[in-house]
VOLO-50634 format. One record per residue (C-alpha): residue number from 0; residue in three letters; chain; z, y, x. Coordinates in pm, whole numbers, always signed. Example, Ala and Ser with C-alpha at 12.3 -4.5 7.8 and 13.67 -1.06 7.14 Angstrom:
! residues 2
[0,ALA,A,[+780,-450,+1230]] [1,SER,A,[+714,-106,+1367]] 
END
This chain:
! residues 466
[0,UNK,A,[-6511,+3565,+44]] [1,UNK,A,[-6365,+3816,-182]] [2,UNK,A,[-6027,+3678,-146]] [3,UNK,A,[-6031,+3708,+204]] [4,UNK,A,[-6155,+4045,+197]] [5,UNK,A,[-5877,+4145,-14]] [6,UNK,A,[-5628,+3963,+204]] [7,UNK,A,[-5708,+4066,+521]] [8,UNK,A,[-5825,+3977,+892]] [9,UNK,A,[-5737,+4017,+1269]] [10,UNK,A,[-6006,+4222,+1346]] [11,UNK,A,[-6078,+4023,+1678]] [12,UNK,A,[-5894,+3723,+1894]] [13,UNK,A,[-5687,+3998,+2087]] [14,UNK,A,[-5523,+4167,+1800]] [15,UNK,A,[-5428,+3756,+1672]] [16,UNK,A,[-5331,+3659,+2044]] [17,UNK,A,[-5085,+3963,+2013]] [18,UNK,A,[-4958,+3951,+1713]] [19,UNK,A,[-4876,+3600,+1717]] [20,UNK,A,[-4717,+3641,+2069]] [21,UNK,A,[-4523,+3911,+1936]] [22,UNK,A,[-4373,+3743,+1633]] [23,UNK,A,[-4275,+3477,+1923]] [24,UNK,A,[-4113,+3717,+2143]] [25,UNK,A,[-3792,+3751,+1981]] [26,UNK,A,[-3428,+3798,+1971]] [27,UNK,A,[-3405,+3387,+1980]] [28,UNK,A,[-3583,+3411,+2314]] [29,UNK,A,[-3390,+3684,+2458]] [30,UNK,A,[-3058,+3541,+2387]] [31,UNK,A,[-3107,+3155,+2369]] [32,UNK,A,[-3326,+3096,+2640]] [33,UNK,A,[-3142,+3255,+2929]] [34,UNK,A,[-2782,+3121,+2787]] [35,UNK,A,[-2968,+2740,+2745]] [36,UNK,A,[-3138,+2751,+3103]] [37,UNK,A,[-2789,+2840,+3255]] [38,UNK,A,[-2581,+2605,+3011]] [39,UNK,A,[-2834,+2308,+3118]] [40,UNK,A,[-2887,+2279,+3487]] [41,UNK,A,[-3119,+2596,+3525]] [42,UNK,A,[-3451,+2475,+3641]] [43,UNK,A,[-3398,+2150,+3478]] [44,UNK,A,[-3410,+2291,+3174]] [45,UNK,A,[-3707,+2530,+3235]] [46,UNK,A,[-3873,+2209,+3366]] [47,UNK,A,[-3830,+2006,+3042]] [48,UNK,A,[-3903,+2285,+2848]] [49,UNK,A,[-4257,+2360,+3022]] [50,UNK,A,[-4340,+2024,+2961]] [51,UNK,A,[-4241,+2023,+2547]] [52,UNK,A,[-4444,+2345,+2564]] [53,UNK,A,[-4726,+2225,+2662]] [54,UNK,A,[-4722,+1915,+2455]] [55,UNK,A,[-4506,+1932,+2183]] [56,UNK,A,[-4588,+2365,+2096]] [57,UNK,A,[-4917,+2334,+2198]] [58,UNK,A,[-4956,+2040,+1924]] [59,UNK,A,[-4744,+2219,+1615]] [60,UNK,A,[-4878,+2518,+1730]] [61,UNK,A,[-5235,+2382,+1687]] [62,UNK,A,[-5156,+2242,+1352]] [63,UNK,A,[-4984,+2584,+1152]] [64,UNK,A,[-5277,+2754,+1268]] [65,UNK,A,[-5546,+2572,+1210]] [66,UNK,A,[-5425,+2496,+874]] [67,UNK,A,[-5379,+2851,+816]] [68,UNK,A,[-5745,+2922,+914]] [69,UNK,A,[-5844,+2628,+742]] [70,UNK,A,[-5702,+2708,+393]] [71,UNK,A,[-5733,+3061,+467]] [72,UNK,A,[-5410,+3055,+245]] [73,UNK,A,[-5009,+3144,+315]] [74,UNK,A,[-4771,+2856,+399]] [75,UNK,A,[-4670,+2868,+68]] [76,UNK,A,[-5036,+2726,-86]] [77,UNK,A,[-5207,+2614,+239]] [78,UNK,A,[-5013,+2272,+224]] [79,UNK,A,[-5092,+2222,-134]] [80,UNK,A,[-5486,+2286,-32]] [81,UNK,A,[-5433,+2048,+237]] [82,UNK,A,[-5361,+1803,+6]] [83,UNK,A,[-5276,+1835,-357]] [84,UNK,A,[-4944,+1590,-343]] [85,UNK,A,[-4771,+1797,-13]] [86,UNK,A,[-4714,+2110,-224]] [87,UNK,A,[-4349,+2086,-190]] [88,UNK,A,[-4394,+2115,+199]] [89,UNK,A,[-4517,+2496,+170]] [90,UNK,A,[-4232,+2596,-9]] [91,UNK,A,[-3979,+2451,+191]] [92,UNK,A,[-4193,+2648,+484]] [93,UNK,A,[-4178,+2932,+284]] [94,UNK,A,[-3801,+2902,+231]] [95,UNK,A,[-3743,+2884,+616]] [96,UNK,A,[-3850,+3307,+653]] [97,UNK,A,[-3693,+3357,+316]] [98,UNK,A,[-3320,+3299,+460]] [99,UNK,A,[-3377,+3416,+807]] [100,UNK,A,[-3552,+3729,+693]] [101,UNK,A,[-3202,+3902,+550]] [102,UNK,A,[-2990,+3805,+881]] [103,UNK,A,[-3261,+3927,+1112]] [104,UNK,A,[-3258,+4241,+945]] [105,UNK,A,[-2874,+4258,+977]] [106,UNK,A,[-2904,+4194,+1364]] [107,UNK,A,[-3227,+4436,+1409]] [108,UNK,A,[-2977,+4704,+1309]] [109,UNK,A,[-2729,+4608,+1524]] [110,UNK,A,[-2984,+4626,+1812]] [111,UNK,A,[-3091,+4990,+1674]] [112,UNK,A,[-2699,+5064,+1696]] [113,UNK,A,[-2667,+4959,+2049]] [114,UNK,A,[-3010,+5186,+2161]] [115,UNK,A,[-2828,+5471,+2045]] [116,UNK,A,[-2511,+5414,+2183]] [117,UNK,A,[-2682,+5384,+2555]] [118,UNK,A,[-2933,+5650,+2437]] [119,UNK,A,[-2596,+5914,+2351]] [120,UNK,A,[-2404,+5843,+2690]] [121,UNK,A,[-2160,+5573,+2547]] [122,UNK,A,[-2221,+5319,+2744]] [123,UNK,A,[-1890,+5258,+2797]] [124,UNK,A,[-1803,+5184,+2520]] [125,UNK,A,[-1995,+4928,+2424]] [126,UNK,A,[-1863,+4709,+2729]] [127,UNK,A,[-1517,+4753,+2571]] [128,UNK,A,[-1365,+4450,+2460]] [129,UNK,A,[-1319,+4467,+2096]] [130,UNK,A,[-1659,+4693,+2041]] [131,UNK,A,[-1910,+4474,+1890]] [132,UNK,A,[-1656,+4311,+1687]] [133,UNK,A,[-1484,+4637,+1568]] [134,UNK,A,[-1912,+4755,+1424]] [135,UNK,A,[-2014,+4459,+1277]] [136,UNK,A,[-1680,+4452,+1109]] [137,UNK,A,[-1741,+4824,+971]] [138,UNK,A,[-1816,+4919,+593]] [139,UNK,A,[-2074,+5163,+639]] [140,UNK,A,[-2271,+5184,+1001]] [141,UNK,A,[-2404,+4853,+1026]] [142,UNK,A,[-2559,+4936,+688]] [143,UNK,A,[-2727,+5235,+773]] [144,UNK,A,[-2854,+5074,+1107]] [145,UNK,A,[-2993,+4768,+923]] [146,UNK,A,[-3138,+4994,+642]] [147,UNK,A,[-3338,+5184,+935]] [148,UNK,A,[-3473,+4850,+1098]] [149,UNK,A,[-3608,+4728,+727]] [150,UNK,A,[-3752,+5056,+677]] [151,UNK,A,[-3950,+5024,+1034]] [152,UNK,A,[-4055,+4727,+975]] [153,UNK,A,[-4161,+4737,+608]] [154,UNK,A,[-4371,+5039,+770]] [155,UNK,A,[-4575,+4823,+949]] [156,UNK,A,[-4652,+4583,+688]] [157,UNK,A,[-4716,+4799,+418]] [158,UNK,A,[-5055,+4884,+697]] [159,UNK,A,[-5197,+4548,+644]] [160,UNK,A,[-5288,+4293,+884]] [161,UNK,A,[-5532,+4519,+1046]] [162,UNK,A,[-5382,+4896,+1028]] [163,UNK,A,[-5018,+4768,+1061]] [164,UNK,A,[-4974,+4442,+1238]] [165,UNK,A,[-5245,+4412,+1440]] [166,UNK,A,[-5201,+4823,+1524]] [167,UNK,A,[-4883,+4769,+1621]] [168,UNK,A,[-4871,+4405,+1783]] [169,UNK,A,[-5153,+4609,+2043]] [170,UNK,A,[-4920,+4915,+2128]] [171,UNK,A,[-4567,+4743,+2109]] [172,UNK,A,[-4681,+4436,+2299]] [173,UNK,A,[-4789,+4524,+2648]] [174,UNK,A,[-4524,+4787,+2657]] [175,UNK,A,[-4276,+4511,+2612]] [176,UNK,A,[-4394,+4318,+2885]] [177,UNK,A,[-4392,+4600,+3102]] [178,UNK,A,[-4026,+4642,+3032]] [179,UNK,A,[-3900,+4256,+3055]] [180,UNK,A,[-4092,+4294,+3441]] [181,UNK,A,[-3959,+4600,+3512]] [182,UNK,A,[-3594,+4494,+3420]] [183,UNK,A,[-3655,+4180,+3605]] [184,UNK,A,[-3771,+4270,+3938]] [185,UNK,A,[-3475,+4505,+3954]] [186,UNK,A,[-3194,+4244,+3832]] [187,UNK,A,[-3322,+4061,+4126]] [188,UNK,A,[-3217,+4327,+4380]] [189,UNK,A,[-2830,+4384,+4282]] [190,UNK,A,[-2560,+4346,+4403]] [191,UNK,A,[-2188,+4297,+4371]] [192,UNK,A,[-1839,+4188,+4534]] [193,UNK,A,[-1589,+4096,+4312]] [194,UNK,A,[-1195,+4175,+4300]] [195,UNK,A,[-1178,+3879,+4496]] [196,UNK,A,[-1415,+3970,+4743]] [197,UNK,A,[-1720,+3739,+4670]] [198,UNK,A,[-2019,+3848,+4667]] [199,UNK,A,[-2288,+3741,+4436]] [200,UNK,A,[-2662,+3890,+4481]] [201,UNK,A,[-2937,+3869,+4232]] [202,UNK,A,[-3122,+3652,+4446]] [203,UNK,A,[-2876,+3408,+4403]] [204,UNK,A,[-2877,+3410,+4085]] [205,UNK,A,[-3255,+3339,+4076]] [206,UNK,A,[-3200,+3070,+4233]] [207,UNK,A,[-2949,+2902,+4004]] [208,UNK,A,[-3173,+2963,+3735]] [209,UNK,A,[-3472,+2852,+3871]] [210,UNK,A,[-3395,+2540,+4065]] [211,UNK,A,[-3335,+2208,+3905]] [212,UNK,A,[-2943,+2057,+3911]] [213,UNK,A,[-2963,+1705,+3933]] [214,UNK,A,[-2639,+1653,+4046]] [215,UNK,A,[-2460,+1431,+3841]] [216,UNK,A,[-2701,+1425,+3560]] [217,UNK,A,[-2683,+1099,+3311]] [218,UNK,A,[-2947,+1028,+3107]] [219,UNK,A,[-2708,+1129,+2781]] [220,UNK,A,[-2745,+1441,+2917]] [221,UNK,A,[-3103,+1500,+3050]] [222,UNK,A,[-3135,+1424,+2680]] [223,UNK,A,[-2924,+1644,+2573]] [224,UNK,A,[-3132,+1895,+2782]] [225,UNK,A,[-3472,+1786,+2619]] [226,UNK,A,[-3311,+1826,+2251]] [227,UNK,A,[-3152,+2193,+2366]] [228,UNK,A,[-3552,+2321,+2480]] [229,UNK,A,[-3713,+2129,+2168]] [230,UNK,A,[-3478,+2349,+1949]] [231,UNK,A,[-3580,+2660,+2185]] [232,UNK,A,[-3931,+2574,+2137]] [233,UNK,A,[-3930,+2677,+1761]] [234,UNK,A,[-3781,+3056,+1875]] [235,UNK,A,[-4043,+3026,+2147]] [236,UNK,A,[-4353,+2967,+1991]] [237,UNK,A,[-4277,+3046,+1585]] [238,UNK,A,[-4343,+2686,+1471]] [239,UNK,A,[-4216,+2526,+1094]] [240,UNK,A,[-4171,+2889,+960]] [241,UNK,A,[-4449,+2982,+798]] [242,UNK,A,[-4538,+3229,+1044]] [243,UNK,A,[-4851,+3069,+1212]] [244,UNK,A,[-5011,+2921,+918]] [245,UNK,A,[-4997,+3321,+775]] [246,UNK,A,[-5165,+3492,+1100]] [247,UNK,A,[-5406,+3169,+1139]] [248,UNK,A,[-5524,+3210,+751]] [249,UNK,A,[-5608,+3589,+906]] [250,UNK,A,[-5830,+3496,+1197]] [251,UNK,A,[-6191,+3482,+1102]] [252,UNK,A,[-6442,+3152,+1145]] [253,UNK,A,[-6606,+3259,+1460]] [254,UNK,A,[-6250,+3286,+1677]] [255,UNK,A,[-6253,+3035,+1972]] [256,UNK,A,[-5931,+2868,+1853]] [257,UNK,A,[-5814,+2665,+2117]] [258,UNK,A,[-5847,+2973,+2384]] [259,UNK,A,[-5644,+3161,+2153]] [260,UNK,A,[-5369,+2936,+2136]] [261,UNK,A,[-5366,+2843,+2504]] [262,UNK,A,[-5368,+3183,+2554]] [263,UNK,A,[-5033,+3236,+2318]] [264,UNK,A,[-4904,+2945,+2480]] [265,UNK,A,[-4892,+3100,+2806]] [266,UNK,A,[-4823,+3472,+2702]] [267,UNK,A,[-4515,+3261,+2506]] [268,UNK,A,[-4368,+3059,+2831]] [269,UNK,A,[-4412,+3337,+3035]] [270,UNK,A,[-4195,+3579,+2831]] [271,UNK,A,[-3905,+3339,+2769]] [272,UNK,A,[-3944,+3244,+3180]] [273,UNK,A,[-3896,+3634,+3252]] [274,UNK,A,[-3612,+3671,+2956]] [275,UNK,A,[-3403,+3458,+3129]] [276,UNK,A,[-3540,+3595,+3456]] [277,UNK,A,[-3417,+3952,+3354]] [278,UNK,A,[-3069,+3853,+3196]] [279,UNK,A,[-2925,+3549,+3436]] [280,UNK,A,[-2955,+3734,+3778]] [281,UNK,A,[-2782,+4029,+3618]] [282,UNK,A,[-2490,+3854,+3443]] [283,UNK,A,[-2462,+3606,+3735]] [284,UNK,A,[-2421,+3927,+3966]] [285,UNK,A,[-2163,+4056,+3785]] [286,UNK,A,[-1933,+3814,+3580]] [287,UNK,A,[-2054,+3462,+3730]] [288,UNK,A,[-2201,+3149,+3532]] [289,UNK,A,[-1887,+3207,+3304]] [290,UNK,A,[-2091,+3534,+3172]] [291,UNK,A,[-2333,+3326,+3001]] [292,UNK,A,[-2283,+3287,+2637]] [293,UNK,A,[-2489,+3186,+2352]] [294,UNK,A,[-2591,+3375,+2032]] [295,UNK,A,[-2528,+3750,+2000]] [296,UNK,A,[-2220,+3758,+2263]] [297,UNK,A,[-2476,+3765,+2537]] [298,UNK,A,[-2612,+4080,+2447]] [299,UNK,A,[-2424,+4261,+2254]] [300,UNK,A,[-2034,+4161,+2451]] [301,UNK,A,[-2158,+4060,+2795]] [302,UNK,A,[-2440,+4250,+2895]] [303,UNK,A,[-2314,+4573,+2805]] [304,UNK,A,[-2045,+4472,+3072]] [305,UNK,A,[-2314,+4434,+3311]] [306,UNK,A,[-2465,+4771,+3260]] [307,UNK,A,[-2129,+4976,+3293]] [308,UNK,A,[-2064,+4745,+3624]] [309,UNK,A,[-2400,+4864,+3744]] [310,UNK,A,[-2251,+5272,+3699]] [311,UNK,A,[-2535,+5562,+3692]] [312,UNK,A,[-2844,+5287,+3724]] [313,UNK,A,[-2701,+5094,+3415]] [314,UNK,A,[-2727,+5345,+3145]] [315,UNK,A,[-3083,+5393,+3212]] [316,UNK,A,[-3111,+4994,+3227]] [317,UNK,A,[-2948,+4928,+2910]] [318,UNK,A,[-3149,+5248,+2749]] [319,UNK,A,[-3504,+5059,+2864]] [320,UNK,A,[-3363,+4663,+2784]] [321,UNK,A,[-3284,+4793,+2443]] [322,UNK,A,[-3587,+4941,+2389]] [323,UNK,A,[-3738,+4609,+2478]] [324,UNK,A,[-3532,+4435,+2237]] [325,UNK,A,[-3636,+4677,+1948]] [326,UNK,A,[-4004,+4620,+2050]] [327,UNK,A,[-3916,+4253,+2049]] [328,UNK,A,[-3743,+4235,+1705]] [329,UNK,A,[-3951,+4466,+1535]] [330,UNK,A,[-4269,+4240,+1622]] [331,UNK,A,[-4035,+3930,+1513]] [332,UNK,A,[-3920,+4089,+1164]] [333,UNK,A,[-4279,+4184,+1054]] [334,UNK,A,[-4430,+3815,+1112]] [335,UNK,A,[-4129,+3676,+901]] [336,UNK,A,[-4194,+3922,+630]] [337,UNK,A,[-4546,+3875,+636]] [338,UNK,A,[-4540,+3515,+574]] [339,UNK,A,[-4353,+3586,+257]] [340,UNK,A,[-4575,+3896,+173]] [341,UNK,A,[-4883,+3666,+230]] [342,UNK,A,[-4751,+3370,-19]] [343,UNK,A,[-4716,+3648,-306]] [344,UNK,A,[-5012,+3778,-260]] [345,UNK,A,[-5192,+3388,-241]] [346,UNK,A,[-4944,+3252,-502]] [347,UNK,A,[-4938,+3529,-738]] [348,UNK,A,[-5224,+3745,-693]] [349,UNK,A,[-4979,+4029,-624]] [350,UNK,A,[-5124,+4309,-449]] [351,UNK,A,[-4991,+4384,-57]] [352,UNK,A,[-4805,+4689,-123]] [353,UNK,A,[-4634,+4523,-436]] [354,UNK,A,[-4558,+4247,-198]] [355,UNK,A,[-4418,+4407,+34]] [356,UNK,A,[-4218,+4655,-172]] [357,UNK,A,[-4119,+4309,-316]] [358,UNK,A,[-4003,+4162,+21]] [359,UNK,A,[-3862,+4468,+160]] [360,UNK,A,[-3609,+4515,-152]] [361,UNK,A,[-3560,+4167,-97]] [362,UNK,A,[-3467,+4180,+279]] [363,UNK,A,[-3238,+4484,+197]] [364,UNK,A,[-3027,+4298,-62]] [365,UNK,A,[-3000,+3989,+157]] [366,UNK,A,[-2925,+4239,+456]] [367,UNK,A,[-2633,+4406,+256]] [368,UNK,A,[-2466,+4066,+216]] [369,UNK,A,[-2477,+3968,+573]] [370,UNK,A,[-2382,+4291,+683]] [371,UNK,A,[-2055,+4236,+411]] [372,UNK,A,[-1988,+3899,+571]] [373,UNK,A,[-1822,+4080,+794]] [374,UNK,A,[-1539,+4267,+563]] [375,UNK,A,[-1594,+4213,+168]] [376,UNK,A,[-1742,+3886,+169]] [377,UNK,A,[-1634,+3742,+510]] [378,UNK,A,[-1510,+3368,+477]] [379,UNK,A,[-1498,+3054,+748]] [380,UNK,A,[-1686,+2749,+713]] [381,UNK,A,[-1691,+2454,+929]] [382,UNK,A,[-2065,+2337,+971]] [383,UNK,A,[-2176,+1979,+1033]] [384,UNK,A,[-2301,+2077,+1373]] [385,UNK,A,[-1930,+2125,+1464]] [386,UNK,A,[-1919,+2519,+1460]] [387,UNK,A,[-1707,+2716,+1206]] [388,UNK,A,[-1851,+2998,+1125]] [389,UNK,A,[-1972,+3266,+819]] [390,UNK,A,[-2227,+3383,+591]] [391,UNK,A,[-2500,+3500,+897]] [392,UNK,A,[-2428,+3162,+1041]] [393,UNK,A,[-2462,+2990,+749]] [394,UNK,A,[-2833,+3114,+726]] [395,UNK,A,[-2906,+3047,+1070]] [396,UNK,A,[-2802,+2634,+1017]] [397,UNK,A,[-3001,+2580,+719]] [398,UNK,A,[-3318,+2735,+850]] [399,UNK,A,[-3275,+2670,+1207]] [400,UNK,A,[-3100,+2326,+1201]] [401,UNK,A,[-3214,+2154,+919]] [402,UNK,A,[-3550,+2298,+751]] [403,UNK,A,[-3746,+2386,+1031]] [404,UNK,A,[-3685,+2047,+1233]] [405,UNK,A,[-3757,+1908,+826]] [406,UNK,A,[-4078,+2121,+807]] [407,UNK,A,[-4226,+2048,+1125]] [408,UNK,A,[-4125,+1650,+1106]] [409,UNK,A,[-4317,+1693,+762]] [410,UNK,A,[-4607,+1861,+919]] [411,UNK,A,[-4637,+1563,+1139]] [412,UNK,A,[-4671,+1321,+882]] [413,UNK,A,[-4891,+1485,+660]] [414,UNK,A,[-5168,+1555,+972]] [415,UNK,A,[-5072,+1232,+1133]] [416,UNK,A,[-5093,+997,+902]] [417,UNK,A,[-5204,+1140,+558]] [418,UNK,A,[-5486,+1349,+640]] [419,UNK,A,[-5522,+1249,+963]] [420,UNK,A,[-5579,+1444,+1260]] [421,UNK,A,[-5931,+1514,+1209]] [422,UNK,A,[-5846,+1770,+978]] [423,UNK,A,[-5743,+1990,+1207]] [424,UNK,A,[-5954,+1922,+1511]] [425,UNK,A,[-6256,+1946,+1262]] [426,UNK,A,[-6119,+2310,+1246]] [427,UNK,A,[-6076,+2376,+1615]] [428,UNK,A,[-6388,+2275,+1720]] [429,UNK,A,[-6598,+2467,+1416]] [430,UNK,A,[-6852,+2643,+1557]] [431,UNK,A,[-6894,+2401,+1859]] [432,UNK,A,[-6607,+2478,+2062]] [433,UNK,A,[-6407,+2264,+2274]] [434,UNK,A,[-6122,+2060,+2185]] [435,UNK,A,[-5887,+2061,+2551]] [436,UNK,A,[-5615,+1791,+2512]] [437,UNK,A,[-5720,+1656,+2219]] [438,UNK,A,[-5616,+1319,+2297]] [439,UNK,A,[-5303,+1453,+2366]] [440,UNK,A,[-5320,+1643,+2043]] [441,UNK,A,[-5339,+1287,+1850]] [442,UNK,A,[-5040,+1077,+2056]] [443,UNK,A,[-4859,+1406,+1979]] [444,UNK,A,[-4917,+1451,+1620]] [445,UNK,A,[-4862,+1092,+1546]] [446,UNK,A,[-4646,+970,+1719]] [447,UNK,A,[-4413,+1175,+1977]] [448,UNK,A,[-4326,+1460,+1816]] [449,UNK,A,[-4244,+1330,+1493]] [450,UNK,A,[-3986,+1072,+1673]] [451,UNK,A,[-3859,+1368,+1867]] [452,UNK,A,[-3844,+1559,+1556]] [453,UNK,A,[-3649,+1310,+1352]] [454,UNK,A,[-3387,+1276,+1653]] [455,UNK,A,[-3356,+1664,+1689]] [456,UNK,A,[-3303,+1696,+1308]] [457,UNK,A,[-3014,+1374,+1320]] [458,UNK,A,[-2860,+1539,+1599]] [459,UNK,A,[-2887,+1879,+1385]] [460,UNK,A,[-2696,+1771,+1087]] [461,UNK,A,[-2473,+1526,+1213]] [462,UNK,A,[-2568,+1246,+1154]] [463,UNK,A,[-2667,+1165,+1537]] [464,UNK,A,[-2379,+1222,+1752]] [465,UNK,A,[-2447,+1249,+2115]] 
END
């Protein structure tokens, strides 16, 4: 009990709810999802993806945090309690926030850069071609911007679970939400005729995201769609990261589990739904389906595009969507610091501010070098996933591609078939709650996902060409 003290709690099921939407309700979702949805038939993809959400996230999202609670332990010694031979697992977990931590960092600053450009009048700028490439490829700013984004969020860590996180998961989230509607509803009533002298509304554009595109579709590539949202679903809902088994080691005995994750689950779907709802209106309005890009060209090349097209209106647009996207990242950063904060502090008994003075340094270094891949230390690398690209990308493959498709197959075996399932429903239901799908749960856990996981993490590293 005195370990737990010392570590921390949510102090209720909101502040847990929040904070674990939060730390789902990041750049990955602003960016990917919209670009996926219009890359793969718009509502087909939505479609297949509320499906995998609802089966596949709801049963790895079940898993890290009842394990978490469970253990009452960071991924990094939560496996090894689990069972004493799956160690290993929760440090490859851990490693997966370890290597994304120092890029995220890198890109939080460049979304801090962007806010003040909109928030100083430059605005036109920014939709320059050239821009984005021409700061990233500085010496000196994207430093400083990264160094204010670490500094942020090492703020809210050094608080605690309860002072900081949980604090700031309660003010930063509903604002957030408020601005991903508000941006929204008003992408949906623009406007604009091209040089050519079509006209494209945002209603249109609605449409095209939100209605299914069968036409032509071969089953090669309604499977392609189901392997693009299985990879979303890891941005969506933070699974094989470390990130759930932290907050669920945080939330105390007498928390109705399963209401709290269906109630992240939908918080979760509905944010990524009205990410995409808020960016492929806009860019469809304004540069076509040819606008849609993946990764950071979306919103840091074509978006600010779409602002300047929108004249007066799209200053104070891009002022309040960037303000969403700090909200977002900021919420992201801290739950992938604090699940390497909270293995310190289980591992080796560190306290939280040395942790997090630990992690913070850390982050910083690792930041510096991906802001330098840019200039100093800027080579090219051809990946196995058929992109070339640098040090940032680099990071992103190895955590994205290949250990957290690795962590959560893993996960599946160890619940599935070594421990069995009743581990964790044992968990959920403490306290005489109700396990819903629980069947579902056990086909999941078993069987499907870790199939679908094996494919997705083939298809990942090469080795499955499709």
């Amino acid at each position: 009990m005195e370990s737990n003290k010392s570590r921390g709690n949510f102090t209720g099921k909101l502040g847990f709810v929040l904070a674990a939407a939060g730390s789902a309700v990041g750049l990955g979702n602003i960016w990917r999802f919209p670009y996926l949805a219009a890359k793969d038939g718009g509502g087909l993809f939505i479609f297949c993806y509320i499906i995998l959400a609802l089966t596949f996230g709801f049963a790895l999202l079940t898993t890290e945090i009842a394990i978490g609670r469970k253990t009452a332990q960071s991924p990094l010694t939560a496996y090894g309690v689990i069972h004493p031979k799956w160690k290993g697992l929760g440090v490859l977990a851990s490693l997966v926030p370890v290597i994304i931590l120092p890029y995220y960092l890198a890109i939080g600053g460049w979304v801090i850069k962007y806010l003040t450009v909109f928030l100083t009048g430059q605005a036109e700028n920014a939709a320059e071609d050239g821009y984005f490439t021409g700061f990233i490829s500085q010496h000196a700013s994207p430093v400083v911007f990264m160094l204010v984004f670490a500094v942020i969020s090492s703020a809210i860590i050094f608080g605690g679970v309860d002072n900081g996180i949980e604090r700031a998961s309660k003010f930063i989230m509903p604002l957030l939400l408020v601005l991903i509607i508000g941006i929204a509803v008003y992408a949906l009533t623009i406007s604009h005729t091209d040089a050519s002298g079509i006209k494209r509304t945002g209603l249109e554009g609605l449409k095209i995201y939100l209605l299914p595109n069968f036409k032509d579709v071969t089953l090669h590539q309604l499977f392609m769609v189901i392997m693009d949202a299985l990879g979303q679903l890891f941005f969506s809902i933070s699974v094989a990261m470390g990130i759930m088994v932290a907050y669920g080691s945080y939330v105390k005995k007498d928390v109705n589990l399963m209401q709290s994750i269906n109630q992240i689950e939908i918080f979760d779907t509905v944010v990524a739904l009205l990410a995409g709802l808020m960016i492929v209106p806009a860019v469809y309005v304004f540069m076509g389906t040819e606008g849609m890009s993946g990764g950071p060209g979306l919103m840091f090349i074509s978006l600010p595009k779409v602002f300047a097209a929108m004249g007066k209106a799209g200053t104070i647009v891009g002022v309040l969507f960037f303000i969403m996207v700090v909200f977002a990242a900021v919420t992201s950063a801290v739950s992938i610091m604090e699940a390497i904060v909270s293995g310190l502090v289980d591992k080796f008994h560190f306290s939280r501010k040395k942790s997090a003075s630990i992690v913070m340094v850390y982050g910083i270094i690792g930041g510096l070098a991906v802001c330098f891949g840019y200039n100093y230390l800027y080579f090219e690398l051809k990946l196995p996933n058929g992109t070339t690209g640098q040090l940032l990308d680099l990071l992103d493959y190895i955590s994205n591609n290949c250990l957290m498709p690795l962590v959560a197959f893993l996960t599946c075996i160890l619940i599935g078939w070594v421990v069995k399932p009743k581990t964790v429903i044992d968990e959920v239901t403490l306290g005489g709650y109700k396990f819903g799908r629980r069947h579902l749960y056990i086909a999941m856990i078993t069987a499907i996902a870790p199939v679908l996981l094996l494919l997705l993490l083939l298809q990942s590293v090469g080795i499955l060409h499709l």
